[in-house]
C-alpha positions as CSV (number, residue, x, y, z in Angstrom):
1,X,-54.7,-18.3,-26.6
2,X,-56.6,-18.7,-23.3
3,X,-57.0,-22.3,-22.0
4,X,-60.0,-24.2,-22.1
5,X,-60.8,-24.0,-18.2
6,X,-60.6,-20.5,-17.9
7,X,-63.3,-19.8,-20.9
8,X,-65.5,-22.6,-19.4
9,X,-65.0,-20.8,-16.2
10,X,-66.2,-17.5,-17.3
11,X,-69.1,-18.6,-18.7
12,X,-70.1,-20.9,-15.3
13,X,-69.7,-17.2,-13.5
14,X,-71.7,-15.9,-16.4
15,X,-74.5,-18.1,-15.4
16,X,-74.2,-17.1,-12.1
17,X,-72.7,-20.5,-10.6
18,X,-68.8,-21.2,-9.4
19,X,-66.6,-23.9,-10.9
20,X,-67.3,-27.6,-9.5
21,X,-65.3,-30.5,-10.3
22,X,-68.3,-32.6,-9.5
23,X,-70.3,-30.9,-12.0
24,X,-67.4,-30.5,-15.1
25,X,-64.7,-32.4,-15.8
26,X,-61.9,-31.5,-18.9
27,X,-59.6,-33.8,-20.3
28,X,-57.3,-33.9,-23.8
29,X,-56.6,-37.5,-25.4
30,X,-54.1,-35.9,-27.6
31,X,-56.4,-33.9,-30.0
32,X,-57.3,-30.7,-27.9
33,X,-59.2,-29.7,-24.6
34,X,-62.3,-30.9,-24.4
35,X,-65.7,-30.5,-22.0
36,X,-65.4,-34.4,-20.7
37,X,-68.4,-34.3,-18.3
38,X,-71.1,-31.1,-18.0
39,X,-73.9,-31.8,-15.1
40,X,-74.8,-28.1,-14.7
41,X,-78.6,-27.1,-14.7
42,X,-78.0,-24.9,-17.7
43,X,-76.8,-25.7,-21.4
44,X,-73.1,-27.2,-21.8
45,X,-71.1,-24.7,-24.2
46,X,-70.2,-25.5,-27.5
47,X,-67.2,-24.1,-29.7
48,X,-68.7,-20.9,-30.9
49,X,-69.5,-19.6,-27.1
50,X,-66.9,-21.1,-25.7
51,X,-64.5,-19.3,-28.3
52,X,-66.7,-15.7,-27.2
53,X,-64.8,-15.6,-23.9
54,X,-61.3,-16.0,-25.8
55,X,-61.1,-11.8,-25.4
56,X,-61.9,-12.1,-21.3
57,X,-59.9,-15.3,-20.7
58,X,-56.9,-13.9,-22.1
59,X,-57.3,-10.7,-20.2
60,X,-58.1,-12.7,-17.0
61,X,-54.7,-15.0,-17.4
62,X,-52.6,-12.1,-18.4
63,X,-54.0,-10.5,-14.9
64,X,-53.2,-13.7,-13.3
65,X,-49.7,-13.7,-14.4
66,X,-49.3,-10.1,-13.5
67,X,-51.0,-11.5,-9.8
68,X,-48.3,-14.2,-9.5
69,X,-44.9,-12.3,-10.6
70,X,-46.0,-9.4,-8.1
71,X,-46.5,-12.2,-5.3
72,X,-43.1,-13.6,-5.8
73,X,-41.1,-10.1,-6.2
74,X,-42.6,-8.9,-2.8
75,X,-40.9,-9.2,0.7
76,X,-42.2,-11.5,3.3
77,X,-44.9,-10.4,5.0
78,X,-42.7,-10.2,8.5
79,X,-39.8,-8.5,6.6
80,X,-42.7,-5.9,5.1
81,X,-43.9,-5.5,8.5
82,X,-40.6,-4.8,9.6
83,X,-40.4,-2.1,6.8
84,X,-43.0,-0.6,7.9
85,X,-41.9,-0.4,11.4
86,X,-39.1,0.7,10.9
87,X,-40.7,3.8,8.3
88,X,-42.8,4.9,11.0
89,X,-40.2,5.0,13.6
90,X,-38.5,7.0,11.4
91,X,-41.7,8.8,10.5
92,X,-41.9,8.0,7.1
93,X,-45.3,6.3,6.6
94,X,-45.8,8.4,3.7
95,X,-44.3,7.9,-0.2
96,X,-40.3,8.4,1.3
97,X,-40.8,5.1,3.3
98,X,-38.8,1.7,1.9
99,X,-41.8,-0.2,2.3
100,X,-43.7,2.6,-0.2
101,X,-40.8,2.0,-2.3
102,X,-40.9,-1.5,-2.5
103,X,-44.3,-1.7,-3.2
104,X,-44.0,0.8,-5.7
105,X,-41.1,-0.8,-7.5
106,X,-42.7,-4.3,-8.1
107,X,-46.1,-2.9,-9.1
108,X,-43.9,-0.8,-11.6
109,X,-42.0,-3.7,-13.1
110,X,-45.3,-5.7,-13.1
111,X,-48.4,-3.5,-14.0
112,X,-51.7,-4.6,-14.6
113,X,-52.0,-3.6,-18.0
């Protein structure tokens, strides 16, 4: 199930607006996520629309997570570059390069869906 902020986000961009803490606030006492403060120029959501972006949300976090193992698996930037230097002194800036390989490996492991 996708979190609260992430539907409530959606439908902000829906509206053509960006998130803005000043604008909404969420909060849980115990009982569930709830819209605490809503200051938007258009209509706060309420359960049913706010339960139409489950489908989106869900696809949007599952991205997300996809997003963040990828960034952890990859090499440093300076050790990438260093790949890559070292593939084209070698002239392999095609597919046989490490750094292709690399790449290719963690976007394998990790794909988008």
């Amino acid at each position: 199930m996708a979190t609260l902020f992430t539907k409530v986000k959606l439908y902000i961009e829906d509206n053509s607006k960006t998130w803005d803490d000043t604008k909404v606030s969420l909060q849980n006492d115990g009982s569930g996520d709830y819209i605490k403060s809503w200051t938007y120029s258009f209509v706060k959501p309420n359960d049913s629309k706010i339960a139409e972006y489950e489908t989106a949300a869900n696809a949007k976090e599952t991205l997300n997570d996809v997003l963040e193992k990828r960034a952890s698996e990859y090499k440093k930037l300076k050790e990438q570059l260093d790949l890559l230097y070292h593939d084209m002194t070698a002239d392999k800036g095609d597919k046989t390069g490490e750094w292709y390989k690399h790449i290719k490996a963690v976007k394998d492991a990790n794909p988008k869906g």
